[in-house]
CHARMM internal coordinates of N, CA and C (Angstrom, degrees):
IC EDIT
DIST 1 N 1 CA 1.4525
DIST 1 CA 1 C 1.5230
ANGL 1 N 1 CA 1 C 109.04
DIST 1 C 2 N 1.6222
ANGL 1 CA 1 C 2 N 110.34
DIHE 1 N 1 CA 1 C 2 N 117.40
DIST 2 N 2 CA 1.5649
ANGL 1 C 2 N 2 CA 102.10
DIHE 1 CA 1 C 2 N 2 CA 158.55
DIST 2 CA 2 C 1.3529
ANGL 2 N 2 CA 2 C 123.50
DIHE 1 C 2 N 2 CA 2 C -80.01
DIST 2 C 3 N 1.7038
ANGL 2 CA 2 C 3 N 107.48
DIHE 2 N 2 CA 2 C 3 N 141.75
DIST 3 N 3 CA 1.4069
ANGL 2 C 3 N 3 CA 93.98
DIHE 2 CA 2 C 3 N 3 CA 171.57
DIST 3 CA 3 C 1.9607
ANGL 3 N 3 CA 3 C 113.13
DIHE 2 C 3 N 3 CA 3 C -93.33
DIST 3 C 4 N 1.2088
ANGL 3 CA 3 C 4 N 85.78
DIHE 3 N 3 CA 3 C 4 N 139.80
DIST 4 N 4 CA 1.6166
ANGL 3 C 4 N 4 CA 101.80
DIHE 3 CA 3 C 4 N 4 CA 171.55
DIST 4 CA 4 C 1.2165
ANGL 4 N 4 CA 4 C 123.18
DIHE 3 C 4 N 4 CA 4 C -95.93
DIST 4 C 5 N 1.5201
ANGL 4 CA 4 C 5 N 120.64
DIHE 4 N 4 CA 4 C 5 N 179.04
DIST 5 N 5 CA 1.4954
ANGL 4 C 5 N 5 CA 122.88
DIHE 4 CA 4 C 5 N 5 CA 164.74
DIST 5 CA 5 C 1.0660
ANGL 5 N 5 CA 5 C 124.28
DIHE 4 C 5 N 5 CA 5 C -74.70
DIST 5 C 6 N 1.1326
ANGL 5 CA 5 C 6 N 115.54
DIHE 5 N 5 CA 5 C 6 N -25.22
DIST 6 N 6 CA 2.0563
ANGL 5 C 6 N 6 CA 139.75
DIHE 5 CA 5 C 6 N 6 CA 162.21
DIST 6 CA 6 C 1.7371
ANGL 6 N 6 CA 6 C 99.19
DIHE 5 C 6 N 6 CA 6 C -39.00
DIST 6 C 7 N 1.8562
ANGL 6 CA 6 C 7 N 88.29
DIHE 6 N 6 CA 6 C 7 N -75.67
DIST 7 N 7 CA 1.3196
ANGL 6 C 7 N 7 CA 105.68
DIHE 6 CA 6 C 7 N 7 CA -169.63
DIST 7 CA 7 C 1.7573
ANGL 7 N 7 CA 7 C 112.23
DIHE 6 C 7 N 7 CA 7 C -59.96
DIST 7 C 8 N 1.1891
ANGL 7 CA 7 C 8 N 125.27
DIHE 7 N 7 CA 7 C 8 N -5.36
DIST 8 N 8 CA 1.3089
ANGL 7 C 8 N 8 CA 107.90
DIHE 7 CA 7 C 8 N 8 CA -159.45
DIST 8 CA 8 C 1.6815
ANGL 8 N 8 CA 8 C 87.49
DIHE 7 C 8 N 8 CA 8 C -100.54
DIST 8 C 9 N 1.5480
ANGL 8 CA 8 C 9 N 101.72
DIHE 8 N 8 CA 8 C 9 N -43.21
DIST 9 N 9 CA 1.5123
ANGL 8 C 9 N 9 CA 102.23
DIHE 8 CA 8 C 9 N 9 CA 171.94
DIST 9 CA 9 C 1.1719
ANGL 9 N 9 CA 9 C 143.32
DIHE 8 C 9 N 9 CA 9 C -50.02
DIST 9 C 10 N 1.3956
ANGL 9 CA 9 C 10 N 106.39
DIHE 9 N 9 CA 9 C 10 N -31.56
DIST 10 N 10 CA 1.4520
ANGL 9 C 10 N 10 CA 128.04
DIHE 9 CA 9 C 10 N 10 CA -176.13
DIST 10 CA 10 C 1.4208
ANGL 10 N 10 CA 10 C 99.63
DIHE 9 C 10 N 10 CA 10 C -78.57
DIST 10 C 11 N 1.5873
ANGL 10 CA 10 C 11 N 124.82
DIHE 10 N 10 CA 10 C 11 N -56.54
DIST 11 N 11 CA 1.2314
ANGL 10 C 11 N 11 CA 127.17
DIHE 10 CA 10 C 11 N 11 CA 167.72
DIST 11 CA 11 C 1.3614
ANGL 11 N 11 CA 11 C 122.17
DIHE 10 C 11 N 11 CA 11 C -28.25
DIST 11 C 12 N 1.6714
ANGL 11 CA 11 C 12 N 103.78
DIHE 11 N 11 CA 11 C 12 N -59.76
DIST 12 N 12 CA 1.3711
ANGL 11 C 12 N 12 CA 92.59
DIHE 11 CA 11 C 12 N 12 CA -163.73
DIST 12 CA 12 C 1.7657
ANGL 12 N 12 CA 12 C 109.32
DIHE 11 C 12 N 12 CA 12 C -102.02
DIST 12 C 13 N 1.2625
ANGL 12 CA 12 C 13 N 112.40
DIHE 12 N 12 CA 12 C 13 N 13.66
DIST 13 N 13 CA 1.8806
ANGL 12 C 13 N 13 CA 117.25
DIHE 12 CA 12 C 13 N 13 CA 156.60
DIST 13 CA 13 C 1.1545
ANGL 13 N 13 CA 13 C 87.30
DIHE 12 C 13 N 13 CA 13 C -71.22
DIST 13 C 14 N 1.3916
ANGL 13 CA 13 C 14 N 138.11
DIHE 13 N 13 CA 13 C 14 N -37.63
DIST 14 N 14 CA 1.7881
ANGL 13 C 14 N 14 CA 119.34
DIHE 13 CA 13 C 14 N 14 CA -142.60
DIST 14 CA 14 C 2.0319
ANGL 14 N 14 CA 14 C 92.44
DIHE 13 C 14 N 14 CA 14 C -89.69
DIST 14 C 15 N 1.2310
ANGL 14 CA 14 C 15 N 106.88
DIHE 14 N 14 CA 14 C 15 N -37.44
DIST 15 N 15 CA 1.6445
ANGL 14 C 15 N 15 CA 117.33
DIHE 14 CA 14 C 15 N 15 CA -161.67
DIST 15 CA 15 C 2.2454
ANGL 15 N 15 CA 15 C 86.02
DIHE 14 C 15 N 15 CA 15 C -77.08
DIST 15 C 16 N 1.2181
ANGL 15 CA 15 C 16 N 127.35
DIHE 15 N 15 CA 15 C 16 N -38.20
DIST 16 N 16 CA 1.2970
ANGL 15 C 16 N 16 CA 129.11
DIHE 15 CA 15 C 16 N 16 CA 176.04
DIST 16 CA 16 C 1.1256
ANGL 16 N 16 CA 16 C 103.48
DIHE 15 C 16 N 16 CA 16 C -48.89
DIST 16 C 17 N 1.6355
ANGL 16 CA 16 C 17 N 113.41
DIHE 16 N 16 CA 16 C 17 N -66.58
DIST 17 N 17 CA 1.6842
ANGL 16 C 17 N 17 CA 114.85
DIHE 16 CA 16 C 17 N 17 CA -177.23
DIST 17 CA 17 C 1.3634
ANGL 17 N 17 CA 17 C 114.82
DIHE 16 C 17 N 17 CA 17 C -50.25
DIST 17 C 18 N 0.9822
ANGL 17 CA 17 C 18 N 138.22
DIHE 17 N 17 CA 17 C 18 N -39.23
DIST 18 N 18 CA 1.4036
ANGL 17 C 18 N 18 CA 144.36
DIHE 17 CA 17 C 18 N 18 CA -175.07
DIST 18 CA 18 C 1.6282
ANGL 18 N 18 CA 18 C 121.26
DIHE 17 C 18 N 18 CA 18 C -64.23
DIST 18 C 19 N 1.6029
ANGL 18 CA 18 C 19 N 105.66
DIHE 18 N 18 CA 18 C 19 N -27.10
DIST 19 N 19 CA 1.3143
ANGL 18 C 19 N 19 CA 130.51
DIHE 18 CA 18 C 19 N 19 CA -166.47
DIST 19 CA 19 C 1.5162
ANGL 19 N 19 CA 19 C 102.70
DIHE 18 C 19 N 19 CA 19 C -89.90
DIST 19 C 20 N 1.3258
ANGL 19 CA 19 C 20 N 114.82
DIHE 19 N 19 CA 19 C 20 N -63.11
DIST 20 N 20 CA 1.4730
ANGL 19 C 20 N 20 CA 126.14
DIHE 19 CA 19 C 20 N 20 CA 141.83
DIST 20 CA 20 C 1.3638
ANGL 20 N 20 CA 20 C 119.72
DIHE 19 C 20 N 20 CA 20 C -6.86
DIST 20 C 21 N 1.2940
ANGL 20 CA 20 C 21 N 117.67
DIHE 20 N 20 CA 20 C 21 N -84.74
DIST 21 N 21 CA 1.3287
ANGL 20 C 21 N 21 CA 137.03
DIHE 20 CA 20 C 21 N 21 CA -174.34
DIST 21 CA 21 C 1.6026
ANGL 21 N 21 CA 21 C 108.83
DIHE 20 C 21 N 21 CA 21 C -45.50
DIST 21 C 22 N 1.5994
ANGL 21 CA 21 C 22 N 106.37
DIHE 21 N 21 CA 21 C 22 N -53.25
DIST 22 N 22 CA 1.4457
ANGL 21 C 22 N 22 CA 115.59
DIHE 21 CA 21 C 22 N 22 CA 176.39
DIST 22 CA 22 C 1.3757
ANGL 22 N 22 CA 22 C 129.71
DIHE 21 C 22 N 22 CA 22 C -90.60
DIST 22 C 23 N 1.2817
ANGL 22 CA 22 C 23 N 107.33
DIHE 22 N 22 CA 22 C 23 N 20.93
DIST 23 N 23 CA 1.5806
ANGL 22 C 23 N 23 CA 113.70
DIHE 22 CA 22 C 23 N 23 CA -168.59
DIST 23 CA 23 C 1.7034
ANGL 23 N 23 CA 23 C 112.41
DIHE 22 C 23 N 23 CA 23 C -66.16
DIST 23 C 24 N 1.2289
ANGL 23 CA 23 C 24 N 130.39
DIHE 23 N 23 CA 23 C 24 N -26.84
DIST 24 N 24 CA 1.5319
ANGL 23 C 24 N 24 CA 143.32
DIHE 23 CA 23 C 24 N 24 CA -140.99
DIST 24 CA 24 C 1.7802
ANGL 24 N 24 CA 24 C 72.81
DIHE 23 C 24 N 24 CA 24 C -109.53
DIST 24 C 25 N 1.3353
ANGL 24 CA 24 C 25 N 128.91
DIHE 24 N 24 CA 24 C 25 N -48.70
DIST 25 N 25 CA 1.7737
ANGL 24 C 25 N 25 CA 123.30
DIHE 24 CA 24 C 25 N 25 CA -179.52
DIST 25 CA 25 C 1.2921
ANGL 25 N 25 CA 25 C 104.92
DIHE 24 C 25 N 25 CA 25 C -71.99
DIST 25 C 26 N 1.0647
ANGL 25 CA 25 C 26 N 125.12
DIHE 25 N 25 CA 25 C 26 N -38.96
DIST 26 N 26 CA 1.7102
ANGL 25 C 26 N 26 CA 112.94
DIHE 25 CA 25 C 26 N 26 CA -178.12
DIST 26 CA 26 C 1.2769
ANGL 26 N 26 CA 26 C 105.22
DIHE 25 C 26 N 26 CA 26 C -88.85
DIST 26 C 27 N 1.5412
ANGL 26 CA 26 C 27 N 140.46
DIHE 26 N 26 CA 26 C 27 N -26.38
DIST 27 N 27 CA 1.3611
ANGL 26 C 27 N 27 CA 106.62
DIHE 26 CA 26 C 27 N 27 CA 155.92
DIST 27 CA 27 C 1.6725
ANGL 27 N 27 CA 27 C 129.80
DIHE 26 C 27 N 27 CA 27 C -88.80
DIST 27 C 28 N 1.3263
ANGL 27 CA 27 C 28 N 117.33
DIHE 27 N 27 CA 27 C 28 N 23.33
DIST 28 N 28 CA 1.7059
ANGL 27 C 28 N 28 CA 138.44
DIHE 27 CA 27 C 28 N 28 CA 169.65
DIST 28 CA 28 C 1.6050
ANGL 28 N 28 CA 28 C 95.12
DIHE 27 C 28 N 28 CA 28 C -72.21
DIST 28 C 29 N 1.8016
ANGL 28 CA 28 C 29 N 96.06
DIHE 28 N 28 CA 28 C 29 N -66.96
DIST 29 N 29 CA 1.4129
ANGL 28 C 29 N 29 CA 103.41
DIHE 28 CA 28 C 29 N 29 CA -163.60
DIST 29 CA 29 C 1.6606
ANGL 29 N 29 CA 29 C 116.39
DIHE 28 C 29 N 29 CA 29 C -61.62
DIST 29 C 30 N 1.5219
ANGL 29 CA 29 C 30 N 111.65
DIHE 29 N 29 CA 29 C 30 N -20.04
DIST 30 N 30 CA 1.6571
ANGL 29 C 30 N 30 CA 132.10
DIHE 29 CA 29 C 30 N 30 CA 166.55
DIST 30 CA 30 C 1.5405
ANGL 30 N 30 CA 30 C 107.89
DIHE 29 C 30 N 30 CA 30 C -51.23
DIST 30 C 31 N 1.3590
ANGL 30 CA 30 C 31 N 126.70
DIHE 30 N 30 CA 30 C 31 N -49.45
DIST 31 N 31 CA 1.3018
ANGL 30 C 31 N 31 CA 134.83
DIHE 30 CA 30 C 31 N 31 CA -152.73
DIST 31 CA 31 C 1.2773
ANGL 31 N 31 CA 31 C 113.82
DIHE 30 C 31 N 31 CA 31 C -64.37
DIST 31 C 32 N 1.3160
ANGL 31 CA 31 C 32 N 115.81
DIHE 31 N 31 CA 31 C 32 N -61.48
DIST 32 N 32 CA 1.3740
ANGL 31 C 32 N 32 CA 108.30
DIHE 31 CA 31 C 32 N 32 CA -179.31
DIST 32 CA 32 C 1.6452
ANGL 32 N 32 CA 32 C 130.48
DIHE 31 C 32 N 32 CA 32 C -59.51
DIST 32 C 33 N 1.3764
ANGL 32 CA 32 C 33 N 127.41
DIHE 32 N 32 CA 32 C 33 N -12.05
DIST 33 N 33 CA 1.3024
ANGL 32 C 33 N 33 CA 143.22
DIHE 32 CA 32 C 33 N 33 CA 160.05
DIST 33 CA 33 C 1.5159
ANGL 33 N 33 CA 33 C 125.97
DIHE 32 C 33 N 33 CA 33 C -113.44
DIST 33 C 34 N 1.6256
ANGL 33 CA 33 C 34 N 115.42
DIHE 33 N 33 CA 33 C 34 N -14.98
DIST 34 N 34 CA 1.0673
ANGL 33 C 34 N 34 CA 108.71
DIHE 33 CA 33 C 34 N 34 CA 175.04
DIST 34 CA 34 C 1.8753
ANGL 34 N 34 CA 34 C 116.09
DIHE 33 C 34 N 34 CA 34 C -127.87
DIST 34 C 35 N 1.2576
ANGL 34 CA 34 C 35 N 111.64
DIHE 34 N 34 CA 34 C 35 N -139.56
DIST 35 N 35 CA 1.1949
ANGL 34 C 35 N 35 CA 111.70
DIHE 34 CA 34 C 35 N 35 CA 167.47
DIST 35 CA 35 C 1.4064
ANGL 35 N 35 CA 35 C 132.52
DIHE 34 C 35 N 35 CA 35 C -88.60
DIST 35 C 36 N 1.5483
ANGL 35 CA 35 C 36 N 112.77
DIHE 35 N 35 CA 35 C 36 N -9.29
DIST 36 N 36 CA 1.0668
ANGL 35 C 36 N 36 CA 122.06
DIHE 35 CA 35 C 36 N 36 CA -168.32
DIST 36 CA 36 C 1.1771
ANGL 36 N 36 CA 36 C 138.74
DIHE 35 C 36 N 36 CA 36 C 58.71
DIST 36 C 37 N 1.3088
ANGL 36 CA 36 C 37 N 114.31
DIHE 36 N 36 CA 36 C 37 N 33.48
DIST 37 N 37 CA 1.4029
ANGL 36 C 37 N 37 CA 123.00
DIHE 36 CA 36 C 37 N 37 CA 146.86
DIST 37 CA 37 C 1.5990
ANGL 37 N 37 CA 37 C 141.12
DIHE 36 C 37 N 37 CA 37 C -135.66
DIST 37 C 38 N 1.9541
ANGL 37 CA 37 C 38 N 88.74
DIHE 37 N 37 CA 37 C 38 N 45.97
DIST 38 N 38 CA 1.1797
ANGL 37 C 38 N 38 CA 112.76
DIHE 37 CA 37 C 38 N 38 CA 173.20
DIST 38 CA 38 C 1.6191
ANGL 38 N 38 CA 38 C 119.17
DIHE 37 C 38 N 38 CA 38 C -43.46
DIST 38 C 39 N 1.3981
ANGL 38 CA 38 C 39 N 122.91
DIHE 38 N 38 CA 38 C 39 N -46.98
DIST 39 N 39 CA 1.4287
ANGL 38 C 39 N 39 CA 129.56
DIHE 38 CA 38 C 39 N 39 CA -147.42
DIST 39 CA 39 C 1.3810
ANGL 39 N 39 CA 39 C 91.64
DIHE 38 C 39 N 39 CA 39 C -97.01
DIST 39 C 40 N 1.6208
ANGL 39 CA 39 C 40 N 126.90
DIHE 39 N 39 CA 39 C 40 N -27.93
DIST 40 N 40 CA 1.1422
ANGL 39 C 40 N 40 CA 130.88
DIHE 39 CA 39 C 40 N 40 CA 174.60
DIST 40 CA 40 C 2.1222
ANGL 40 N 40 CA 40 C 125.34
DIHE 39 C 40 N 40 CA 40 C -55.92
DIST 40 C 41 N 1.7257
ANGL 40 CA 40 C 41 N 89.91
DIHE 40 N 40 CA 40 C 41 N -44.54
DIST 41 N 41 CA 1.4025
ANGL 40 C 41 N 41 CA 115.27
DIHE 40 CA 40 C 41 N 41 CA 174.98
DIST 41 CA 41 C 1.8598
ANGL 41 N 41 CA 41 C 96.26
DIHE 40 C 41 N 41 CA 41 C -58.42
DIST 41 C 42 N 1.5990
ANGL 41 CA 41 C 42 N 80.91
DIHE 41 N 41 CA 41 C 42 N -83.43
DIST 42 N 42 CA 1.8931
ANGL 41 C 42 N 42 CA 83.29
DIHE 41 CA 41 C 42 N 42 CA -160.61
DIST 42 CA 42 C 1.8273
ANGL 42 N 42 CA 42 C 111.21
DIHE 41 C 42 N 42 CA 42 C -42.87
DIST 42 C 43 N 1.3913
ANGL 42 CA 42 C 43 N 115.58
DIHE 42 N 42 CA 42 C 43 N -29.61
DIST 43 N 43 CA 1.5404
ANGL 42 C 43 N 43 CA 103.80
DIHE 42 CA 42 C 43 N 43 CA 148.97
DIST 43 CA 43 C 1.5420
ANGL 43 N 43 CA 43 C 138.59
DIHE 42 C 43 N 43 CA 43 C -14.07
DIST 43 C 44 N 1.6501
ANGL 43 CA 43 C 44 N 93.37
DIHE 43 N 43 CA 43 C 44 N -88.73
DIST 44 N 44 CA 1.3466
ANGL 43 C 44 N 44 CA 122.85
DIHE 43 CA 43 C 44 N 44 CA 164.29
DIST 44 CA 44 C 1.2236
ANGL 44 N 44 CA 44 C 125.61
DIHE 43 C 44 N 44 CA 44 C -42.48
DIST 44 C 45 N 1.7630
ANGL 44 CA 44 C 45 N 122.41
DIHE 44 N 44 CA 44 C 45 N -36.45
DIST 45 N 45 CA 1.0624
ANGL 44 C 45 N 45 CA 116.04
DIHE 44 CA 44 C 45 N 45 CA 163.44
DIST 45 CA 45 C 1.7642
ANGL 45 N 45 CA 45 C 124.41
DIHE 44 C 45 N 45 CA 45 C -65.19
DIST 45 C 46 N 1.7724
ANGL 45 CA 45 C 46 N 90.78
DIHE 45 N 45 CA 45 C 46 N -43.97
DIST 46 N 46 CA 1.4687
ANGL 45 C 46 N 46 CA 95.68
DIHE 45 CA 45 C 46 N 46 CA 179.78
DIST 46 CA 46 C 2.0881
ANGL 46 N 46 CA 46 C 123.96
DIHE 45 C 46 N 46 CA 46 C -56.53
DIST 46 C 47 N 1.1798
ANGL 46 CA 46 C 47 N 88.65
DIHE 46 N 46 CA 46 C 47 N -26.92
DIST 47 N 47 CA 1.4968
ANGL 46 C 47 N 47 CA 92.17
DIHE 46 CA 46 C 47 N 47 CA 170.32
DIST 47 CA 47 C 1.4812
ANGL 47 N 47 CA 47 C 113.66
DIHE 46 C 47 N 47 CA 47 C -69.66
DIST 47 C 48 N 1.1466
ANGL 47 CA 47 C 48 N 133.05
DIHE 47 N 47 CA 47 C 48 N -44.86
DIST 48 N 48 CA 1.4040
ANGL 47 C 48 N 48 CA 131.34
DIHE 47 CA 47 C 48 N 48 CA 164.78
DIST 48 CA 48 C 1.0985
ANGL 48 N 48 CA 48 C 117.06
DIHE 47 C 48 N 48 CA 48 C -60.79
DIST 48 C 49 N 1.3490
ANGL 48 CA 48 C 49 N 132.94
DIHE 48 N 48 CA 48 C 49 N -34.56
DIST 49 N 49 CA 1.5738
ANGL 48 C 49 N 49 CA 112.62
DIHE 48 CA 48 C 49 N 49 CA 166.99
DIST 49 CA 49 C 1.6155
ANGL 49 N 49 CA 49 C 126.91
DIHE 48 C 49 N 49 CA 49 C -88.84
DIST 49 C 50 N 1.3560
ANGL 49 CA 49 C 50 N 120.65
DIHE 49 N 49 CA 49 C 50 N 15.92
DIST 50 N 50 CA 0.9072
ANGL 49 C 50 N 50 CA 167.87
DIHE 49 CA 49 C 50 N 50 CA 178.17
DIST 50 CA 50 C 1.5876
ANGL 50 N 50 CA 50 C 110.59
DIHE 49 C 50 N 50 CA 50 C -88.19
DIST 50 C 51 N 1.4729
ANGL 50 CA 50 C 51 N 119.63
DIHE 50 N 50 CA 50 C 51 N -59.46
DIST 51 N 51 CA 1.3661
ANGL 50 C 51 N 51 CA 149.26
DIHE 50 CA 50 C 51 N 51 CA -162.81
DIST 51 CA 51 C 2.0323
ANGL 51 N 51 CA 51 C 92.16
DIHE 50 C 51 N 51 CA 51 C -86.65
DIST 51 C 52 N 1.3058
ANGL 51 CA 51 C 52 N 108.15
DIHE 51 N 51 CA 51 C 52 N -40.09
DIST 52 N 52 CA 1.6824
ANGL 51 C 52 N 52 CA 121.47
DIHE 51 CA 51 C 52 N 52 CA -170.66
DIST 52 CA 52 C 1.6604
ANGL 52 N 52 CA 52 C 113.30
DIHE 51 C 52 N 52 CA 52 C -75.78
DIST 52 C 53 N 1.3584
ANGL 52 CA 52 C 53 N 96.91
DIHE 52 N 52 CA 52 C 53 N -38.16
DIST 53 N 53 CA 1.6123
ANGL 52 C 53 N 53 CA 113.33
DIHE 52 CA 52 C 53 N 53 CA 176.67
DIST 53 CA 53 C 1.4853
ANGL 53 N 53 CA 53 C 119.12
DIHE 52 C 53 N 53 CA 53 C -92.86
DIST 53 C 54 N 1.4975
ANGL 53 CA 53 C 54 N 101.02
DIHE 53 N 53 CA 53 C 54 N 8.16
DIST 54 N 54 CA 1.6063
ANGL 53 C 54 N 54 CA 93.75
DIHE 53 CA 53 C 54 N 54 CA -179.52
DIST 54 CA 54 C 1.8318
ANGL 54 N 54 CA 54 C 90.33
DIHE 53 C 54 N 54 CA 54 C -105.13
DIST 54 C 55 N 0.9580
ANGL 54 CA 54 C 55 N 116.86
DIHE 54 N 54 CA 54 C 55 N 20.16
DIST 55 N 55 CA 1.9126
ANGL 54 C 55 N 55 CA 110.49
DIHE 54 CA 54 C 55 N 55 CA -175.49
DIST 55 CA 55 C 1.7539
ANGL 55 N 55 CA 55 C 73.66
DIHE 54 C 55 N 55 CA 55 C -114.35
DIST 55 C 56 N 1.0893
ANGL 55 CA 55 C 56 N 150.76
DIHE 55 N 55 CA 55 C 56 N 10.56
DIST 56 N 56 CA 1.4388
ANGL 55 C 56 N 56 CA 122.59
DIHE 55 CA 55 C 56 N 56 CA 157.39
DIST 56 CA 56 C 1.4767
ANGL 56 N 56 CA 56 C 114.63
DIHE 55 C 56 N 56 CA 56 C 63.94
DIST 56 C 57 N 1.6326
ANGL 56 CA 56 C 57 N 109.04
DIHE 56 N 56 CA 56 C 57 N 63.55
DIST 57 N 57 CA 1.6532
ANGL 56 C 57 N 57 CA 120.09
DIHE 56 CA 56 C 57 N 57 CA 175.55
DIST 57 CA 57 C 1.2563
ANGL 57 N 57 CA 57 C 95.54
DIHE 56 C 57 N 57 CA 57 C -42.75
DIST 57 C 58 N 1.2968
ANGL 57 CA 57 C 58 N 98.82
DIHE 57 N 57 CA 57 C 58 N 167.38
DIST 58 N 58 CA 1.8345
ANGL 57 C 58 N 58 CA 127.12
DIHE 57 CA 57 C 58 N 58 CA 172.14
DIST 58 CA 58 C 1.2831
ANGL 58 N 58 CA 58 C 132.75
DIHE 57 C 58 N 58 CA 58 C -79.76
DIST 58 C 59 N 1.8711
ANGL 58 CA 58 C 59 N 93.85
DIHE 58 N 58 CA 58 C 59 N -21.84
DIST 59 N 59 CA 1.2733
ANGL 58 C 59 N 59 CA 133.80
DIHE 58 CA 58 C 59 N 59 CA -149.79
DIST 59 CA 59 C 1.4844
ANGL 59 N 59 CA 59 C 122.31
DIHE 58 C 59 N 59 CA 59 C -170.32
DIST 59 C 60 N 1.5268
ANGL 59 CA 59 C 60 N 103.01
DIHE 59 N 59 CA 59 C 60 N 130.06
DIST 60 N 60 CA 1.9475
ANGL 59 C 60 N 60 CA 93.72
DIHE 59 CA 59 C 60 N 60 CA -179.56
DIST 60 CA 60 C 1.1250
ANGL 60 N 60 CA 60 C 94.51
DIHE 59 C 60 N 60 CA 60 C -58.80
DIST 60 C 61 N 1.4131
ANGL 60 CA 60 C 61 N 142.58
DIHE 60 N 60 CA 60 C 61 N -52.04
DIST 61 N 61 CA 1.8131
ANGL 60 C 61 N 61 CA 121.42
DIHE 60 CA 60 C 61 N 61 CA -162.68
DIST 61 CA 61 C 1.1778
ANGL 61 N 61 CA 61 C 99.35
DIHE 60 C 61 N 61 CA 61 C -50.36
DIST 61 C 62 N 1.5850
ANGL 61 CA 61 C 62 N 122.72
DIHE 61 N 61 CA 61 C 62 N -71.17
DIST 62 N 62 CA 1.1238
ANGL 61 C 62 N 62 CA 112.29
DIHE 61 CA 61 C 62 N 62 CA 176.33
DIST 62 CA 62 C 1.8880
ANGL 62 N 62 CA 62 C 136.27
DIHE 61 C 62 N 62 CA 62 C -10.49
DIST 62 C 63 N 1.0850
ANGL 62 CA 62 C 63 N 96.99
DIHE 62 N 62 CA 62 C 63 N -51.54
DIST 63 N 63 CA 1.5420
ANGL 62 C 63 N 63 CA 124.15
DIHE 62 CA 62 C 63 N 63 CA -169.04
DIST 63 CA 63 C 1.4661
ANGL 63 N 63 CA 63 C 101.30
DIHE 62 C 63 N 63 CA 63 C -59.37
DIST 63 C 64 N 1.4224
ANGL 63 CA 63 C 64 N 90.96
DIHE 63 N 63 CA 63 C 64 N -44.09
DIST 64 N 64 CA 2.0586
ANGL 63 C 64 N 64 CA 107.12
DIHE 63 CA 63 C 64 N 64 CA -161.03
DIST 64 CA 64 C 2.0651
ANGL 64 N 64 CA 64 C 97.68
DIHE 63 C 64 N 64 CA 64 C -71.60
END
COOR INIT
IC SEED 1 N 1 CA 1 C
IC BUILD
């Protein structure tokens, strides 16, 4: 399988939604050792790379 810009996108909308969905569990599971706003972060990140792949790289490096 090659990966594409399709594929990298599609991948990582699908891995965003998921992050999304579980954000309130990954920062639960944060709390007791950390600050608890693990699920909140990896969120926030996921929307920005999210936000990077919607301008349609040239290139998976690009993308990354």
């Amino acid at each position: 399988m090659t990966l594409t810009v399709d594929t990298l996108t599609s991948w990582m909308n699908n891995f965003a939604n998921k992050i999304e969905e579980n954000a309130q569990h990954l920062s639960d599971l944060d709390t007791p050792i950390g600050d608890g706003d693990h699920g909140f972060n990896m969120s926030r990140g996921m929307k920005a790379v999210e936000e990077k792949l919607s301008a349609k790289p040239a290139d998976v490096t690009s993308g990354l």
